[in-house]
Backbone as CSV, one residue per row, in Angstrom:
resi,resn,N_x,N_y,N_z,CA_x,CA_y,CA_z,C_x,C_y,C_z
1,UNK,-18.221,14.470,-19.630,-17.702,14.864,-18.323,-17.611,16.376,-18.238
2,UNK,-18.027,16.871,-17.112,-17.939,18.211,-16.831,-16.533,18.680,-16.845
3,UNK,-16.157,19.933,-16.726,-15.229,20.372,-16.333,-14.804,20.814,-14.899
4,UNK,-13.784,22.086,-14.704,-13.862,22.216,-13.381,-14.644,23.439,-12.946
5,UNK,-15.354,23.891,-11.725,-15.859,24.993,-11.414,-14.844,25.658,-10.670
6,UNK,-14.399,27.058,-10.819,-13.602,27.494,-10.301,-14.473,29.102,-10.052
7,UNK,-13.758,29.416,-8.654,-14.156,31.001,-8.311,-12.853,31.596,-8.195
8,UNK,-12.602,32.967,-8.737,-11.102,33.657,-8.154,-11.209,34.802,-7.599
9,UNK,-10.952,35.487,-6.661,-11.479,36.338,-5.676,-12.946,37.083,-5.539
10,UNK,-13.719,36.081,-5.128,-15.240,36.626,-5.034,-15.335,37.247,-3.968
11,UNK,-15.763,38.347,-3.989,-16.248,39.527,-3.230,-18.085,39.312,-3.340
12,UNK,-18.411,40.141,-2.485,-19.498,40.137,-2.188,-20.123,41.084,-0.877
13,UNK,-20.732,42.192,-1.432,-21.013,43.401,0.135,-22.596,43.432,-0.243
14,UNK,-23.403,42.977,0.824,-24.548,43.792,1.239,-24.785,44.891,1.957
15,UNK,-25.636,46.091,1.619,-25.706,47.354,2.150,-25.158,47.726,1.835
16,UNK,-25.457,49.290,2.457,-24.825,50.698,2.207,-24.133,51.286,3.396
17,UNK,-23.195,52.474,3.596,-23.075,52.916,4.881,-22.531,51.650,5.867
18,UNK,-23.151,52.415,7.219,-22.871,51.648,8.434,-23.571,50.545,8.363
19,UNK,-24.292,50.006,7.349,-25.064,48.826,7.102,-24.524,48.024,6.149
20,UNK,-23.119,48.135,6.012,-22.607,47.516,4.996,-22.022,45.830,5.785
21,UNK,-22.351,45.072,5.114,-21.975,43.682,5.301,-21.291,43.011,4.299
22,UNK,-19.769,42.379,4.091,-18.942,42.112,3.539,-19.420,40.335,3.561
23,UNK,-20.166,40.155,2.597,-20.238,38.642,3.055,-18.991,37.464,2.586
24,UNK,-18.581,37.826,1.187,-17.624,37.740,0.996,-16.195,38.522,0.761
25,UNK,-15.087,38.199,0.806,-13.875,39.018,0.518,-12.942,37.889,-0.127
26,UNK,-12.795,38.113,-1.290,-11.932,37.559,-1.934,-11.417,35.946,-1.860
27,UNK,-12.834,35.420,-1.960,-12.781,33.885,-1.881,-12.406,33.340,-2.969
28,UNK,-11.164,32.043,-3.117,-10.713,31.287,-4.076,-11.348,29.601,-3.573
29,UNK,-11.769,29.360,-4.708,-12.253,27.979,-4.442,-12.245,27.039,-5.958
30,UNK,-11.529,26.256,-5.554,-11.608,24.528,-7.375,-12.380,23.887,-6.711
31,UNK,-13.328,23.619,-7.795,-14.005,22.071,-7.831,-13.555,21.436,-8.584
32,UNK,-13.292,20.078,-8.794,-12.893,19.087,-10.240,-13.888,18.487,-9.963
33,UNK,-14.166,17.817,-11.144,-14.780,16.538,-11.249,-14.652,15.397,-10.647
34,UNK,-16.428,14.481,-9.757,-15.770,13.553,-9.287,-15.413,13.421,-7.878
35,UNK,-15.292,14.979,-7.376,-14.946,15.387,-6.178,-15.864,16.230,-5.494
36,UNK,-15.740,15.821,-3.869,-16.764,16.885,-3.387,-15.903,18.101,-2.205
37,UNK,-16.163,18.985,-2.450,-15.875,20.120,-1.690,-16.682,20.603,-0.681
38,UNK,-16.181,20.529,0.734,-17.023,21.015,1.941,-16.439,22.281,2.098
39,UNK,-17.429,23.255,2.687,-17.448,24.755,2.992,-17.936,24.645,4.370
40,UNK,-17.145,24.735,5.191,-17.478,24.602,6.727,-17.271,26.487,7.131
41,UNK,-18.632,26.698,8.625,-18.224,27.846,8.852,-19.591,28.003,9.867
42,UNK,-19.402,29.176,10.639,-20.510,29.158,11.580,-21.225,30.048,10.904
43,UNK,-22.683,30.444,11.142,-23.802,31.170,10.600,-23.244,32.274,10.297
44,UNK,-23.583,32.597,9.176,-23.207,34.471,8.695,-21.593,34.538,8.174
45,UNK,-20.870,33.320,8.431,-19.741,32.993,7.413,-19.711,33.387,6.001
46,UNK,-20.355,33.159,4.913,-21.064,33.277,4.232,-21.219,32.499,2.842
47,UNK,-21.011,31.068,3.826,-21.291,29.908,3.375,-22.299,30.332,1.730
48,UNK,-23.842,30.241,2.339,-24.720,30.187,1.250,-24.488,31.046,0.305
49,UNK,-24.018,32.552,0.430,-23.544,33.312,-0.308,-22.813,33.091,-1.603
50,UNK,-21.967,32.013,-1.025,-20.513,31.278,-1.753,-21.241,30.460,-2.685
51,UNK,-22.072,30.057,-2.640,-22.950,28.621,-2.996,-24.266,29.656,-4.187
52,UNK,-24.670,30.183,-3.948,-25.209,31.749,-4.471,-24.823,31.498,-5.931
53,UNK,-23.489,32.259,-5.544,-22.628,32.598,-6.567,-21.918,31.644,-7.195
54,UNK,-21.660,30.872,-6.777,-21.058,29.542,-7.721,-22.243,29.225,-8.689
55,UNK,-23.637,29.044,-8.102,-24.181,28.490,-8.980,-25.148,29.752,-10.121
56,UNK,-24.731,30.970,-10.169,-25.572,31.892,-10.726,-26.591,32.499,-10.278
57,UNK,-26.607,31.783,-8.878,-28.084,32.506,-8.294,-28.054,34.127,-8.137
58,UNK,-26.747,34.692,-8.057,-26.530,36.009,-7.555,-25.485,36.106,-8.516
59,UNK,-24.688,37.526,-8.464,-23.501,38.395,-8.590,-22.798,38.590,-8.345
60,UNK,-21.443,38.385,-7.896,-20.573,38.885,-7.267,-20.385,40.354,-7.226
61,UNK,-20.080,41.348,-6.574,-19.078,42.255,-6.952,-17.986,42.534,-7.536
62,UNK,-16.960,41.601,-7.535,-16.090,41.541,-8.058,-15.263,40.050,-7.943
63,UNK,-14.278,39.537,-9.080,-14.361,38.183,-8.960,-15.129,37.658,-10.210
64,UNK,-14.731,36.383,-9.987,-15.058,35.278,-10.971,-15.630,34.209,-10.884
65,UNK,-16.457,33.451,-11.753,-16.793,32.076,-11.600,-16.853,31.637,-13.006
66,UNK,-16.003,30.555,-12.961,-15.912,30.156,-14.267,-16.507,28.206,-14.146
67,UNK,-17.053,28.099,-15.219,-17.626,26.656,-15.290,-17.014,26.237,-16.579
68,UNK,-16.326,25.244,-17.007,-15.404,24.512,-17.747,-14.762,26.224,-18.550
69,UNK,-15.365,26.614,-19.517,-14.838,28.173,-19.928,-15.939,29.133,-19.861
70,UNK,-16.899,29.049,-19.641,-17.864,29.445,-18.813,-17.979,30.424,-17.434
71,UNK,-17.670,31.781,-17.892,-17.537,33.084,-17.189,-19.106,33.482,-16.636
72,UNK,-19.654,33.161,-15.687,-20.841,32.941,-15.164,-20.989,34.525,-15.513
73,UNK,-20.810,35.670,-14.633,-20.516,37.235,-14.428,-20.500,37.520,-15.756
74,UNK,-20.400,37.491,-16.732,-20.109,37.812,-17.862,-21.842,37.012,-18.837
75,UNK,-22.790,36.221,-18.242,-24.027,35.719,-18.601,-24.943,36.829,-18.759
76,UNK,-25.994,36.955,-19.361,-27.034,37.513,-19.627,-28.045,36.531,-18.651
77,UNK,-29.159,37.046,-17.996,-29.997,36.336,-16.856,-30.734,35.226,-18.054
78,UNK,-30.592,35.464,-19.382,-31.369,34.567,-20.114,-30.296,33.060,-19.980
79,UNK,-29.075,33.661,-20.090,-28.138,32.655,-20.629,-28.012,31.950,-18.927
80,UNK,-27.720,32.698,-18.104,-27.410,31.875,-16.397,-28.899,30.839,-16.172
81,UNK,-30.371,31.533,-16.712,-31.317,30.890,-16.488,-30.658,28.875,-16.808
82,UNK,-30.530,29.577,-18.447,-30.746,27.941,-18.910,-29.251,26.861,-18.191
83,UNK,-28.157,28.203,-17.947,-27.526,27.014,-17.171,-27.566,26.685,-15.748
84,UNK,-28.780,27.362,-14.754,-28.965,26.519,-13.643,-29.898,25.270,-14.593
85,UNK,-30.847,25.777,-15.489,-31.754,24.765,-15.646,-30.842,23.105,-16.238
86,UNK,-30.019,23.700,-17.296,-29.596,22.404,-17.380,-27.930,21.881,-17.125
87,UNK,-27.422,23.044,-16.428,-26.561,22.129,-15.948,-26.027,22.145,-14.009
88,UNK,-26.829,22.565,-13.901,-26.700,22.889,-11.940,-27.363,22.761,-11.563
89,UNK,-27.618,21.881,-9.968,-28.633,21.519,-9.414,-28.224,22.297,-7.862
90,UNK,-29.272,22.321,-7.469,-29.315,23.082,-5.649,-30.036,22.464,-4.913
91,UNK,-29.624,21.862,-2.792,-30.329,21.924,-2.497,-30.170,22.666,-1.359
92,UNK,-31.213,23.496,-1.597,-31.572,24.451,-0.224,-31.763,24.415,0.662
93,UNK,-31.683,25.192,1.551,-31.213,25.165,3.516,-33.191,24.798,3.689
94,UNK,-34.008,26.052,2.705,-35.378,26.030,2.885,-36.107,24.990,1.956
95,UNK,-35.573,23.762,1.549,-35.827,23.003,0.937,-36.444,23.211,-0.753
96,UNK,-37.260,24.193,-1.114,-37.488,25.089,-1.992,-39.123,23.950,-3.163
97,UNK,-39.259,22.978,-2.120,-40.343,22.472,-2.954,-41.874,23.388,-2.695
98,UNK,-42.272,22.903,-4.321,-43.578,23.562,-4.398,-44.908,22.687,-3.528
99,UNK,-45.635,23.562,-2.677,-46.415,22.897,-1.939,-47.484,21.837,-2.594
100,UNK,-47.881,22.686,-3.923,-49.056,22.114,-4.379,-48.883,20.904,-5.053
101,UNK,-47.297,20.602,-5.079,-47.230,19.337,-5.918,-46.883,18.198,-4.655
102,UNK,-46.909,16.800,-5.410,-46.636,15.763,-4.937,-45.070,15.725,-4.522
103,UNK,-44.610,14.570,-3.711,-43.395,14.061,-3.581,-42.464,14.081,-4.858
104,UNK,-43.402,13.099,-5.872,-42.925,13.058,-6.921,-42.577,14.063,-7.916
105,UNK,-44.067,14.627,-7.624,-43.666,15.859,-9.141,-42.841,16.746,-8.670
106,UNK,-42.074,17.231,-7.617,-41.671,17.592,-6.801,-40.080,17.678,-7.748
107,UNK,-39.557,16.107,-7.540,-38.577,15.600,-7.913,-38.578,15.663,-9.851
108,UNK,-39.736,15.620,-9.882,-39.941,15.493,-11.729,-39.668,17.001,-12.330
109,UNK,-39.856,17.757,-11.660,-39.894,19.547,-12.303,-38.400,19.754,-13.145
110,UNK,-37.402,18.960,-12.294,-36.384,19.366,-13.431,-36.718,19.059,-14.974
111,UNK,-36.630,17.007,-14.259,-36.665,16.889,-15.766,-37.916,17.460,-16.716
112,UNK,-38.571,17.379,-16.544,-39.763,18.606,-17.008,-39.818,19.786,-18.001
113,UNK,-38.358,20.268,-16.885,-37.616,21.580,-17.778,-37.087,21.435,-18.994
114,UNK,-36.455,20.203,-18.810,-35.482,19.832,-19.660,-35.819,19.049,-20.552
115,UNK,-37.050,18.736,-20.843,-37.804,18.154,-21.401,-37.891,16.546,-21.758
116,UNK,-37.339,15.860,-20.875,-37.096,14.316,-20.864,-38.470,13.727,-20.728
117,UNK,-38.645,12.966,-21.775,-39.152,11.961,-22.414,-40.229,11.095,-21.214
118,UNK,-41.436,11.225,-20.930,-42.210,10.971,-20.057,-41.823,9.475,-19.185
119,UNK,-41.508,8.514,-20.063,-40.924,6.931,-19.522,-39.706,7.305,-19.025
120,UNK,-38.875,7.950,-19.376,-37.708,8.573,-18.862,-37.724,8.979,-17.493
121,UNK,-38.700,10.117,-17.646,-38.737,10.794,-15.981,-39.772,10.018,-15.020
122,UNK,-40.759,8.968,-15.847,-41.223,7.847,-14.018,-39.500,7.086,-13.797
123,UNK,-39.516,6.685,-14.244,-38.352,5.762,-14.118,-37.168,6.063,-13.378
124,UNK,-36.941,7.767,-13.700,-35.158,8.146,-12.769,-36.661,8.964,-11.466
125,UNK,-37.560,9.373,-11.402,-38.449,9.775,-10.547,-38.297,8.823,-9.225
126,UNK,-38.854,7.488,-9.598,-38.958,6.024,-9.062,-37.709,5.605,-8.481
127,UNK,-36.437,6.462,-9.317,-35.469,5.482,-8.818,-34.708,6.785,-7.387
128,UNK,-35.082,7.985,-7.713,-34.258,8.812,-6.644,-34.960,8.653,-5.272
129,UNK,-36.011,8.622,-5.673,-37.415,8.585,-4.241,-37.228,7.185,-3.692
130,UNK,-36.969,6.297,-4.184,-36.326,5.060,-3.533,-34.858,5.137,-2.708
131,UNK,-34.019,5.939,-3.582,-32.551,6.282,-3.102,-32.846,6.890,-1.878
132,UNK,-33.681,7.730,-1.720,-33.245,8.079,-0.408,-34.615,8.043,0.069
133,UNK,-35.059,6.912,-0.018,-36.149,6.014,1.408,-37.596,6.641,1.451
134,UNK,-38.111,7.241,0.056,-39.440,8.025,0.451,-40.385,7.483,-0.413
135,UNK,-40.035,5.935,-1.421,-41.106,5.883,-2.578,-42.222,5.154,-2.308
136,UNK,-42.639,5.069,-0.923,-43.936,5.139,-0.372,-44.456,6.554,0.131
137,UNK,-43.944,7.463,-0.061,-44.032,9.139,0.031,-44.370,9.157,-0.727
138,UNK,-43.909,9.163,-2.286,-44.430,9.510,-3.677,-45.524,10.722,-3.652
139,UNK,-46.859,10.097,-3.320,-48.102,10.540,-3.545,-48.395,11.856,-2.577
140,UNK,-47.589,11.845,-1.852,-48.050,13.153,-0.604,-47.049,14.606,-1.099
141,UNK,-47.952,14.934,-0.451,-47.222,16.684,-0.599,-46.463,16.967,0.597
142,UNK,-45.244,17.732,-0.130,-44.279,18.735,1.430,-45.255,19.173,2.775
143,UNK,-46.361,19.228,2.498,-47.479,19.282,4.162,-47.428,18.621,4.505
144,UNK,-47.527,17.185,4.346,-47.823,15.966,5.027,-46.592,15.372,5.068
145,UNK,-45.525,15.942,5.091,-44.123,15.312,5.001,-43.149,15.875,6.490
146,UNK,-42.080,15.301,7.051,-41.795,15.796,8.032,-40.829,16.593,7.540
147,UNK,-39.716,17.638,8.205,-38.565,18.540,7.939,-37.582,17.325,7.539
148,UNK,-37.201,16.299,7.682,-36.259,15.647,7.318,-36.966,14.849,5.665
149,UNK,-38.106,14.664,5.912,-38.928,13.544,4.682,-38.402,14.965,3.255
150,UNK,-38.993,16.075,3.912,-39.154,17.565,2.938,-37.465,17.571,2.294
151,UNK,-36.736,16.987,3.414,-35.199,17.522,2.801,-34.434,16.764,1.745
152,UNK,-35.047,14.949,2.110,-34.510,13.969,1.514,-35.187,14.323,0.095
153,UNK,-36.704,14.596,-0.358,-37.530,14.953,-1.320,-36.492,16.285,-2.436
154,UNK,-35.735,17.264,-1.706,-35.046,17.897,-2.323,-33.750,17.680,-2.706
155,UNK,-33.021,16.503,-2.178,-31.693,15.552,-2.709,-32.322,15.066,-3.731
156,UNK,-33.285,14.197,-3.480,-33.868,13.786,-4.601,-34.363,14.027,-6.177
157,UNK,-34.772,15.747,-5.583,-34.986,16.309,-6.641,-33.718,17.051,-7.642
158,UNK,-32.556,17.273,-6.591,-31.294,17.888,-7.080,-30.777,16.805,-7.862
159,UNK,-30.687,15.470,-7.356,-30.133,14.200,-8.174,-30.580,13.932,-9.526
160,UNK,-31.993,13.918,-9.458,-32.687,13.367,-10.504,-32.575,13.760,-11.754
161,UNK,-31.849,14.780,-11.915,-31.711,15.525,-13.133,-29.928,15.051,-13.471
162,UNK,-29.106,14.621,-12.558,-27.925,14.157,-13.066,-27.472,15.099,-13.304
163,UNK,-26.914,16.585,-12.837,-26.507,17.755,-13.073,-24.901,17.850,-13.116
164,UNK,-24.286,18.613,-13.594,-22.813,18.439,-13.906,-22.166,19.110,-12.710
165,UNK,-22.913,20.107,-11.788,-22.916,20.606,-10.627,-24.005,20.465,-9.637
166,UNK,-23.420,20.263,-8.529,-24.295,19.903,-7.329,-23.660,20.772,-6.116
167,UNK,-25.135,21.908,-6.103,-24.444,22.778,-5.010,-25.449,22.188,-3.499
168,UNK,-25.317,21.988,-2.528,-25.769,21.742,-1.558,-25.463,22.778,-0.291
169,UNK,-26.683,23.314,0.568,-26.577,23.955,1.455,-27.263,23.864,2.783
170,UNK,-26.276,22.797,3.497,-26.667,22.346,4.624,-27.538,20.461,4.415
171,UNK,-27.274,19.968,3.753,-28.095,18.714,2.702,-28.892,17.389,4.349
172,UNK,-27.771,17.685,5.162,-28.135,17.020,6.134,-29.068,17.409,7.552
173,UNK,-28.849,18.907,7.603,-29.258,19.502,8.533,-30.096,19.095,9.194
174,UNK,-31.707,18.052,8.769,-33.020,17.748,9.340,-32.710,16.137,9.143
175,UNK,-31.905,15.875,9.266,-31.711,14.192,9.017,-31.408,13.562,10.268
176,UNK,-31.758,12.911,10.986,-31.443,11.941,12.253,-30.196,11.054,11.637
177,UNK,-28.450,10.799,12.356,-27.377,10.281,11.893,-27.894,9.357,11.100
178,UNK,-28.253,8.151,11.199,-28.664,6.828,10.353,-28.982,7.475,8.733
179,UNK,-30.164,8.322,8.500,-30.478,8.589,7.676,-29.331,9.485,6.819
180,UNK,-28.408,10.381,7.668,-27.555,11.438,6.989,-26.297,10.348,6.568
181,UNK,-26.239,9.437,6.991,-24.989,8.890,6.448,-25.588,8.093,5.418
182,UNK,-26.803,7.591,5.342,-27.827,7.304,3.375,-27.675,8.115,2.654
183,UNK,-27.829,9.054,2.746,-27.872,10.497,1.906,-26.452,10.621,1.917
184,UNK,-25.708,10.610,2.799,-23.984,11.104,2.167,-23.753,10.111,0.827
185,UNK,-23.647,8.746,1.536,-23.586,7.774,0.730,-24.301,7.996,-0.669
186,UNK,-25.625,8.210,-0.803,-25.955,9.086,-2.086,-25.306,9.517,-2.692
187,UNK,-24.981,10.894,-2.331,-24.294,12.170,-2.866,-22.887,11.503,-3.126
188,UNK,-22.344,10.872,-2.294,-20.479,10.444,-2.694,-20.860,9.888,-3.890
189,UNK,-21.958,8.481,-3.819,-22.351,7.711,-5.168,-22.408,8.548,-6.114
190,UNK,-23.144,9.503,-6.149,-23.780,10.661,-7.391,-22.207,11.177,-8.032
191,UNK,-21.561,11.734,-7.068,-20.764,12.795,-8.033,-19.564,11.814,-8.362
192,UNK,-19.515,10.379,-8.022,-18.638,9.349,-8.228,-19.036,9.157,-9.979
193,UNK,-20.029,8.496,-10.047,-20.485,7.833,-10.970,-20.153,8.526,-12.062
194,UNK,-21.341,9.548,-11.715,-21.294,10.595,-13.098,-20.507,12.205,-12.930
195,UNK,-18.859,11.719,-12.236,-18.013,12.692,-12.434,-18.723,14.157,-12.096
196,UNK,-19.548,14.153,-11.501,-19.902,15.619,-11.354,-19.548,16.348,-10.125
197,UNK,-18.882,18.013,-9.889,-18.682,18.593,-9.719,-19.566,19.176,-8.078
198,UNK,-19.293,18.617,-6.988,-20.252,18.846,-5.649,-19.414,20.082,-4.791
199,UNK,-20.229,20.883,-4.363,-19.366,21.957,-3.099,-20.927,21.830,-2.164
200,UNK,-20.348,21.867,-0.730,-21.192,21.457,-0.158,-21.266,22.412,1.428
201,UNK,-22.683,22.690,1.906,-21.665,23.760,2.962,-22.478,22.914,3.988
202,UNK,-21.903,22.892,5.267,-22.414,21.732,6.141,-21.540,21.913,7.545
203,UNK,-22.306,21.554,8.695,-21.758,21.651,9.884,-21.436,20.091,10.600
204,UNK,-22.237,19.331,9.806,-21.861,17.753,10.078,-20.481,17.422,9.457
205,UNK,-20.198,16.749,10.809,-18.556,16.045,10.700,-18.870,14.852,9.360
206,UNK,-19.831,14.153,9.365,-20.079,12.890,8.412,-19.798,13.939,7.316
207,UNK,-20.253,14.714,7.021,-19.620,15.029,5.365,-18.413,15.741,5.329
208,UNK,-18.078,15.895,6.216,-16.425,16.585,6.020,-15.562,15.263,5.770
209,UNK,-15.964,14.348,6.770,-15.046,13.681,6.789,-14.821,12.437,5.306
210,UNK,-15.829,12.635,4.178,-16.361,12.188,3.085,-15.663,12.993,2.425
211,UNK,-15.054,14.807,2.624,-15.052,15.163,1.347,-13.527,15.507,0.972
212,UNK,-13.187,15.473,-0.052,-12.163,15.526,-0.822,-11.276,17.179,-0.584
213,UNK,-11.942,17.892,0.138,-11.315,18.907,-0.282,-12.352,20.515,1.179
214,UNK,-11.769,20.437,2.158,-12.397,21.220,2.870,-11.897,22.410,3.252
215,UNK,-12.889,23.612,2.938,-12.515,25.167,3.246,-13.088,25.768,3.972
216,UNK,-12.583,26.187,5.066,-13.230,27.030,6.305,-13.203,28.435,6.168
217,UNK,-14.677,28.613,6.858,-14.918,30.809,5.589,-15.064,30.797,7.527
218,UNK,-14.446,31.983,7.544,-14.938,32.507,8.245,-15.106,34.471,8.118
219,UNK,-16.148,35.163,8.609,-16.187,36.462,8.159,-16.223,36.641,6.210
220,UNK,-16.302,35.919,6.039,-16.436,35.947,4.207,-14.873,35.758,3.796
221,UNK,-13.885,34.793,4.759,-12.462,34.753,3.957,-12.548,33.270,4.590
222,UNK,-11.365,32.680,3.592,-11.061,31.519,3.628,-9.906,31.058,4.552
223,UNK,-10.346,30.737,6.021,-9.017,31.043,6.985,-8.328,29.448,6.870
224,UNK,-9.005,28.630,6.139,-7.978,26.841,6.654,-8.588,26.323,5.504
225,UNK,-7.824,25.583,4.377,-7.894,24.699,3.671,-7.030,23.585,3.981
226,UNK,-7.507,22.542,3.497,-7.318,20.649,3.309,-7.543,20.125,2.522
């Protein structure tokens, strides 16, 4: 079982001068295990920012992120590499699949990384691309896929690896309701099962109203927690 992900006043300024943009200011945020955390906020909040930095993608300025004792800010890019690779998963607003691959291999690249055992990865491959309604997709590429087919393909691919963190940004956005409440249902299943650690940033009521724990950014501060 994972531990908890915690941030303690994350800062965060883009630019210089009169071009300076404060995306964050001194954001506090727990994840536990098991539980999912929504980050609600209108565009330029700085939702993804938050999500960034929780998972190592970026730096803070100042501030913390700690993963069970795990001082992210304090990593070498060698050491943050291997822990998005093996213990954090993302899915992106821009979905982030490679064109030239399939549905599948798509979803397979984690385990790949991580070097799981070829019968291993058809098998959890087979079983995520079914989870969320595409394993007659399999064989096609993100071209021939629609904005919602492309998005479910990247849950899929965030799942499949069973990650101890699951950062999501925007997960529903291209989903018609029917389909976004499959995919919630997913994701609640996922971080149920295997205790893992979800923050989630999203403008749909269906996942707020799913999550355990909701923080509203607005201007890069945290104006309403629940």
């Amino acid at each position: 079982m994972t531990g908890v992900l915690r941030a303690t006043g994350l800062r965060k300024v883009y630019g210089t001068g009169r071009r300076t943009v404060v995306a964050l200011d001194g954001v506090d945020l727990t994840a536990e295990p098991g539980r999912i955390v929504v980050v609600r906020g209108r565009s330029g909040s700085g939702k993804t920012t938050l999500l960034h930095l929780l998972g190592g993608l970026d730096r803070a300025d100042s501030g913390t992120v700690h993963l069970d004792d795990t001082e992210l800010g304090s990593l070498p890019e060698r050491d943050l590499l291997a822990l998005r690779r093996d213990r954090v998963s993302f899915v992106f607003q821009s979905f982030g699949l490679l064109p030239v691959l399939s549905a599948a291999e798509n979803v397979e690249v984690p385990l790949r990384l991580r070097g799981t055992p070829v019968d291993e990865r058809t098998e959890r491959v087979d079983a995520a691309l079914e989870a969320v309604g595409l394993a007659q997709h399999a064989r096609q590429r993100p071209g021939e896929l629609s904005g919602g087919q492309q998005q479910r393909v990247a849950i899929a691919r965030a799942v499949v690896a069973r990650p101890e963190v699951l950062l999501a940004d925007e997960p529903t956005a291209q989903l018609d309701s029917e389909t976004a409440v499959a995919v919630m249902d997913l994701l609640v299943g996922f971080v149920r099962e295997h205790q893992a650690v979800a923050v989630v940033s999203t403008h749909d009521p269906l996942i707020a109203e799913r999550a355990d724990r909701v923080l509203e950014l607005h201007s890069g501060r945290v104006i309403d927690a629940a």
